[in-house]
C-alpha positions as CSV (number, residue, x, y, z in Angstrom):
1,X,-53.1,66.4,20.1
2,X,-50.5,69.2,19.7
3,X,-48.0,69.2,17.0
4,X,-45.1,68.5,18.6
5,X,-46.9,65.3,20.0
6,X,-47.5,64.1,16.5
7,X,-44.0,65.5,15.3
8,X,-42.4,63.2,18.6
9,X,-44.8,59.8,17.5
10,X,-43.8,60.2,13.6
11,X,-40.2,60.2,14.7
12,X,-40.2,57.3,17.1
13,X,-42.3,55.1,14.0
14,X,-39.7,56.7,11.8
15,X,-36.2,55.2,14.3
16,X,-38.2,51.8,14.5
17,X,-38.5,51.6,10.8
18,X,-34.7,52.3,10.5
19,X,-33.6,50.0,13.3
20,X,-35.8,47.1,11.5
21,X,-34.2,47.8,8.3
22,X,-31.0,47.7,9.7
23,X,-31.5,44.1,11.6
24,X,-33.1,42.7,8.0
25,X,-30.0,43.9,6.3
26,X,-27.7,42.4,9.0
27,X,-29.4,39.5,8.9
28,X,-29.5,39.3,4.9
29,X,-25.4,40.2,5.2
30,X,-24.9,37.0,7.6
31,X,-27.1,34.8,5.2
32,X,-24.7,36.4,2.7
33,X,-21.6,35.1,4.4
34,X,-22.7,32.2,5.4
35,X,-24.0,31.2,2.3
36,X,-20.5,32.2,0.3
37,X,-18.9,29.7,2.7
38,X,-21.0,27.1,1.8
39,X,-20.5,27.6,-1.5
40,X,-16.3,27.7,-1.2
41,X,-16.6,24.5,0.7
42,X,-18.6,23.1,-1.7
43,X,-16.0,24.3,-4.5
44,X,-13.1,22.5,-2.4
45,X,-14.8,19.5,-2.1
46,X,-15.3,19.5,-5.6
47,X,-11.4,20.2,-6.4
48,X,-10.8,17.3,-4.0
49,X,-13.3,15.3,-5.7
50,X,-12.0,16.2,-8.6
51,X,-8.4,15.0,-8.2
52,X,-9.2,12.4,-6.9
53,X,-10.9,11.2,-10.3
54,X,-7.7,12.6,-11.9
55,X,-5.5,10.3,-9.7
56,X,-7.0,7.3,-11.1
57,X,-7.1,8.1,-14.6
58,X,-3.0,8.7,-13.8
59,X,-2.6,5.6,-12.1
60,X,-4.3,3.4,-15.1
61,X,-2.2,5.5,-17.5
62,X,0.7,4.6,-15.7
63,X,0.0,1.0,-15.1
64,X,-0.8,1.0,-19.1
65,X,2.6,2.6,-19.7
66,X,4.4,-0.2,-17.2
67,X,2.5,-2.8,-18.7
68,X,3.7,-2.2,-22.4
69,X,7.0,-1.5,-21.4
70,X,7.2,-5.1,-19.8
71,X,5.0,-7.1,-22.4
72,X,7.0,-5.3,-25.3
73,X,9.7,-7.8,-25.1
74,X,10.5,-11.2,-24.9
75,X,10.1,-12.4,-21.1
76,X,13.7,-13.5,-20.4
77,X,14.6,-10.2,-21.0
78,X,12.1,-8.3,-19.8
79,X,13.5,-6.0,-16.7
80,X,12.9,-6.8,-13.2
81,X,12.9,-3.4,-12.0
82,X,12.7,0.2,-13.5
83,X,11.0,4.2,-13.4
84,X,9.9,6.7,-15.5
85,X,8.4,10.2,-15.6
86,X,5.6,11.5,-17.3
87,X,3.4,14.6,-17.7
88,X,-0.8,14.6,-18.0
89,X,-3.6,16.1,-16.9
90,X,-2.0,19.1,-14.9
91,X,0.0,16.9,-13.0
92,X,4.1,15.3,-13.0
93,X,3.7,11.8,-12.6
94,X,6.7,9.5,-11.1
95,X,6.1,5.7,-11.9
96,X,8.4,2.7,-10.4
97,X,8.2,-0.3,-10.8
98,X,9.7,-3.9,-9.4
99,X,9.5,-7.2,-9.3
100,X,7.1,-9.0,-6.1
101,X,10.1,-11.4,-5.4
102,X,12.1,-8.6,-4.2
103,X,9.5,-9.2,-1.1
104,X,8.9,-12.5,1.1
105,X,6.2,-14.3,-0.1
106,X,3.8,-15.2,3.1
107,X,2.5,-18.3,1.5
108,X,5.5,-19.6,0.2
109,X,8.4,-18.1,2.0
110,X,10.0,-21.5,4.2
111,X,10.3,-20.9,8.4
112,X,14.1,-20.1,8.1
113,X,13.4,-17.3,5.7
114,X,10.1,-16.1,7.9
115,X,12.3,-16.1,10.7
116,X,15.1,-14.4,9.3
117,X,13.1,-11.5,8.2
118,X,11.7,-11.1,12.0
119,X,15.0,-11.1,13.2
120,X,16.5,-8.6,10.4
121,X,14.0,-6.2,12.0
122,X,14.9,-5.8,15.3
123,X,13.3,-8.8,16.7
124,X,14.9,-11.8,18.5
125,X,15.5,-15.2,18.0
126,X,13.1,-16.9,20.3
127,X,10.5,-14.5,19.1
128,X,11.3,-14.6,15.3
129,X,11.2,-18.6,15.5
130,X,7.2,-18.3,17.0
131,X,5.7,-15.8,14.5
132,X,7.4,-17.8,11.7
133,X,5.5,-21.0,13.6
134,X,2.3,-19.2,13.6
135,X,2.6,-17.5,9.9
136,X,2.6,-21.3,8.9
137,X,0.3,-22.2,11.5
138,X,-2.3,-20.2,9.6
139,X,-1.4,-20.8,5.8
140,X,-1.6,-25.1,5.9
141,X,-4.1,-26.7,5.1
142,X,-5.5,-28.8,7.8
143,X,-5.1,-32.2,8.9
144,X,-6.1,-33.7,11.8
145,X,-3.5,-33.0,14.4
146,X,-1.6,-30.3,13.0
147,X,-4.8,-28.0,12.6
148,X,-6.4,-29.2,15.3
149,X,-3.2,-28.1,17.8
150,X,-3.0,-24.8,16.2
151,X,-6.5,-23.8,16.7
152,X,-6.6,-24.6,20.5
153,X,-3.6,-22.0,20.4
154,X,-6.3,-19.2,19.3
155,X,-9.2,-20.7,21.9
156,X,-6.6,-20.5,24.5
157,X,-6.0,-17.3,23.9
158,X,-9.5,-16.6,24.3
159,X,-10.1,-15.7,20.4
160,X,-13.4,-16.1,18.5
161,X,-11.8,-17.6,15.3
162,X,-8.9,-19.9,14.4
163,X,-6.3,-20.1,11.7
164,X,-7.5,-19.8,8.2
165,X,-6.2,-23.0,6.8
166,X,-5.7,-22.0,3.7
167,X,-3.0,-19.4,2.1
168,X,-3.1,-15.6,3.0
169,X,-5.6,-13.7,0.7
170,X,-4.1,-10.5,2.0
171,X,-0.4,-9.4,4.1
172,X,-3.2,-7.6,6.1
173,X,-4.1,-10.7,7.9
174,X,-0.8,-10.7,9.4
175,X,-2.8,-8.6,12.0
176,X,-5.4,-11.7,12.8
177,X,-2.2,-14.0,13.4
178,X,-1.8,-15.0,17.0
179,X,1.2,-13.4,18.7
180,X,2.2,-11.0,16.1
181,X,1.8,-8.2,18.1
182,X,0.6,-4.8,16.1
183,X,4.1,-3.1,16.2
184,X,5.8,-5.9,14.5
185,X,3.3,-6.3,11.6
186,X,3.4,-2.7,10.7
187,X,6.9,-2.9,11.1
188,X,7.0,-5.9,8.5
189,X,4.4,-5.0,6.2
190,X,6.5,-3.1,3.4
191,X,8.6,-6.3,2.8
192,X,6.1,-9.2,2.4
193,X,3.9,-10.0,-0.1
194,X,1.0,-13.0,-1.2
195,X,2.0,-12.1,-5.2
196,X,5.3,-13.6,-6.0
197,X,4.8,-16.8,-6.0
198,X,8.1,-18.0,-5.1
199,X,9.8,-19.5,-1.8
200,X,13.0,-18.0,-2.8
201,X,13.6,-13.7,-2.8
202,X,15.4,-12.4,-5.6
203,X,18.4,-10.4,-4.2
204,X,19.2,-8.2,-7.4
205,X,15.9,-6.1,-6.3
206,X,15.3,-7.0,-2.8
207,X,15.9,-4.3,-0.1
208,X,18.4,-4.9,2.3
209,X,16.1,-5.8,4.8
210,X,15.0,-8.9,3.3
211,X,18.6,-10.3,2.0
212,X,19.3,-9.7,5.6
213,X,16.9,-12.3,6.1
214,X,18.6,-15.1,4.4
215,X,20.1,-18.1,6.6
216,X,23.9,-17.4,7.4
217,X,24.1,-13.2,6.2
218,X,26.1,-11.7,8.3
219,X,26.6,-7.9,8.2
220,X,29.6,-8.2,7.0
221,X,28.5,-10.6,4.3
222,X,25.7,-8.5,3.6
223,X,27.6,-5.4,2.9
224,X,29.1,-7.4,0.8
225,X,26.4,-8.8,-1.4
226,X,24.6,-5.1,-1.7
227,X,28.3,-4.3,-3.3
228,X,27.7,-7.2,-6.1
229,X,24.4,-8.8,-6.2
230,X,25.6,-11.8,-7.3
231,X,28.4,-12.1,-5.2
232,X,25.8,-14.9,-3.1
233,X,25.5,-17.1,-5.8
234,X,29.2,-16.9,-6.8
235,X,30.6,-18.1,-3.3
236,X,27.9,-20.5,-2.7
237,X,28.7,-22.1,-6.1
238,X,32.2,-22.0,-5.2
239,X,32.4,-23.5,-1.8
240,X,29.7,-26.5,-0.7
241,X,28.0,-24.3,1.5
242,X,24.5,-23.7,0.2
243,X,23.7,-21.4,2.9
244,X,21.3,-18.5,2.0
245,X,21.0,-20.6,-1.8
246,X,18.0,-22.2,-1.3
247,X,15.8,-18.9,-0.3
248,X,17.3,-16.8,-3.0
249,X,17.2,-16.2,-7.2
250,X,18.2,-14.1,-9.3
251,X,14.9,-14.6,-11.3
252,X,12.1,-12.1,-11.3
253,X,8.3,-13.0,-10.5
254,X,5.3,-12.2,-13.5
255,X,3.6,-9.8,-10.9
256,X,5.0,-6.4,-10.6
257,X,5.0,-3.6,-7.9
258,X,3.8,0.2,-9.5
259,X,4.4,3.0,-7.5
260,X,2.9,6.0,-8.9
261,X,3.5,9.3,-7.3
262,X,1.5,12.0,-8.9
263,X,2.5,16.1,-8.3
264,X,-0.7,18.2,-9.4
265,X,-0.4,21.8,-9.7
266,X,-2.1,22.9,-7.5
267,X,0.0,21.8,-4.9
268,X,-1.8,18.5,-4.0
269,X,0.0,15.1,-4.0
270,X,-1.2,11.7,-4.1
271,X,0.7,8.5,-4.7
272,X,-0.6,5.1,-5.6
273,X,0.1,1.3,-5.4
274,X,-0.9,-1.3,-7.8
275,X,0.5,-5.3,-8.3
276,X,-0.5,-6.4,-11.6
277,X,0.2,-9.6,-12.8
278,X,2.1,-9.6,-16.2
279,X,-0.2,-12.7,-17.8
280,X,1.1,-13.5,-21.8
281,X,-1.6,-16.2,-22.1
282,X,-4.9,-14.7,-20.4
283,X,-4.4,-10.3,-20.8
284,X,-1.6,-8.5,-21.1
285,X,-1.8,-7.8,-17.5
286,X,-4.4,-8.4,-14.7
287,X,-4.3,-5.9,-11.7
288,X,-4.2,-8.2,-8.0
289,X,-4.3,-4.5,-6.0
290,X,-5.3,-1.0,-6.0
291,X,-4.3,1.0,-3.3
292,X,-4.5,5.0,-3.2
293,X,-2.7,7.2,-0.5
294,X,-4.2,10.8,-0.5
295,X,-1.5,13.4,0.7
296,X,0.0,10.1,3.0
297,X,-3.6,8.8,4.2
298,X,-4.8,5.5,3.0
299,X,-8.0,7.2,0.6
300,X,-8.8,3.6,-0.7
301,X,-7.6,0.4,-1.4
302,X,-9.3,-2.3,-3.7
303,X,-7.9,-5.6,-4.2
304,X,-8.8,-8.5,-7.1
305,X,-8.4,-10.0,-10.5
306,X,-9.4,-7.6,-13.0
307,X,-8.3,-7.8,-16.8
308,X,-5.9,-5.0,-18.5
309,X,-6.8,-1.4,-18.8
310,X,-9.5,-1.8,-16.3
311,X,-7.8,-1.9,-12.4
């Protein structure tokens, strides 16, 4: 074999090494990049992670911080409504907080008051009358006839299940409630509640939705009574009309709204819901509901019993 044969193979073994040291290190520099993706994925999730234990360390603080300042005096005067701001944990936390009778209670709440409430919201009269009928249709307790002639509404309708019989354990079983049509229970949600306790809404903290709802508010009677509050009581105790009287108080309820609305540094936001029940006798308070929104999406929502300091 001549030398330049030899010279011409040790070259071409010489180009194949290269070209196979290039494609290892190509493929070792997309390992490489793959693999630091992984890993800052895996450090976002973590942050998120992160925050998200941080959020509920806030929201007990805050409830804590609610809780004393209701429990810390005597319970005619304690406040039926209120906020306050407070820093922690890398993050500005906004806490309010009001009383559940500012909402209608589904299990207590009479038909005229249901009704009115439908009707304050855009729907009509005809309509708001039948999901009132079908709210109460679902909370009593059976007997014979009644229960029986509510139930063939819901096999008529071609539904596997009938009315519960017994009072709401959640506003999100408006949804199962034949004829409530989705719209209109999203639409309500944010002014009903199962916590209150009363029949009656108490218009010093209600939203003007719900005094809307009362029997007899016009909207000129209305702007009125969000002028003065009390105005309703005042005229009704001065005239005999008792319209609007018997579904409205100026008391508050023992369970109380927190909204907690937490700013972290680094840019995130998350707000919270709780209802804790303010309970002189058993805890200082009881939490009834835990929800967590994460940037505006529902992250998770618990509801219950459990005793002070631990929702």
């Amino acid at each position: 074999m001549s030398r330049r044969v030899i010279q011409n193979f040790r070259d071409g073994r010489d180009g194949f090494i290269v070209v196979a040291a290039l494609w290892i290190l190509g493929a070792l520099a997309a390992l490489a990049a793959t693999y630091s993706v992984y890993i800052a994925n895996v450090a976002a999730s973590l942050a998120v992670n992160d925050d998200d234990i941080r959020a509920e360390a806030l929201v007990t603080a805050a409830i804590e911080l609610t809780a004393y300042q209701l429990t810390a005096t005597q319970p005619q005067e304690r406040p039926s409504r209120g906020h306050f701001r407070f820093r922690m944990d890398r993050a500005d936390v906004a806490v309010e907080f009001c009383s559940e009778a500012a909402r209608v209670d589904l299990n207590k709440a009479s038909k005229v008051l249901l009704a009115g409430l439908f009707r304050s919201l855009g729907g009509t009269s005809d309509d708001a009358d039948q999901y009132a009928d079908r709210i109460i249709g679902w909370r009593s307790a059976p007997n014979s006839r009644s229960q029986d002639e509510e139930g063939s509404l819901y096999k008529a309708a071609g539904l596997d299940y009938g009315p519960r019989g017994a009072p709401f354990a959640h506003v999100g079983e408006l949804a199962l409630v034949l004829g409530l049509p989705p719209a209109v229970v999203e639409r309500v949600l944010p002014y009903v509640t199962i916590y209150s306790g009363r029949s009656e809404i108490n218009i010093r903290d209600a939203s003007p939705e719900v005094i809307a709802a009362l029997p007899g508010m016009t909207p000129e009677r209305l702007n009125a009574v969000l002028g003065d509050r009390d105005l309703l009581f005042e005229q009704s105790a001065s005239t005999d009309s008792t319209a609007g009287r018997a579904e409205a108080t100026l008391e508050s309820s023992k369970a109380m709204r927190v909204t907690v609305r937490m700013a972290f540094d680094n840019g995130r936001a998350i707000a919270s819901q709780a209802v804790i029940l303010i309970d002189d006798r058993a805890a200082p308070y009881r939490v009834l509901s835990w929800q967590i929104d994460s940037d505006g999406e529902p992250a998770a929502h618990r509801s219950g019993t459990r005793a002070g300091g631990n929702p």
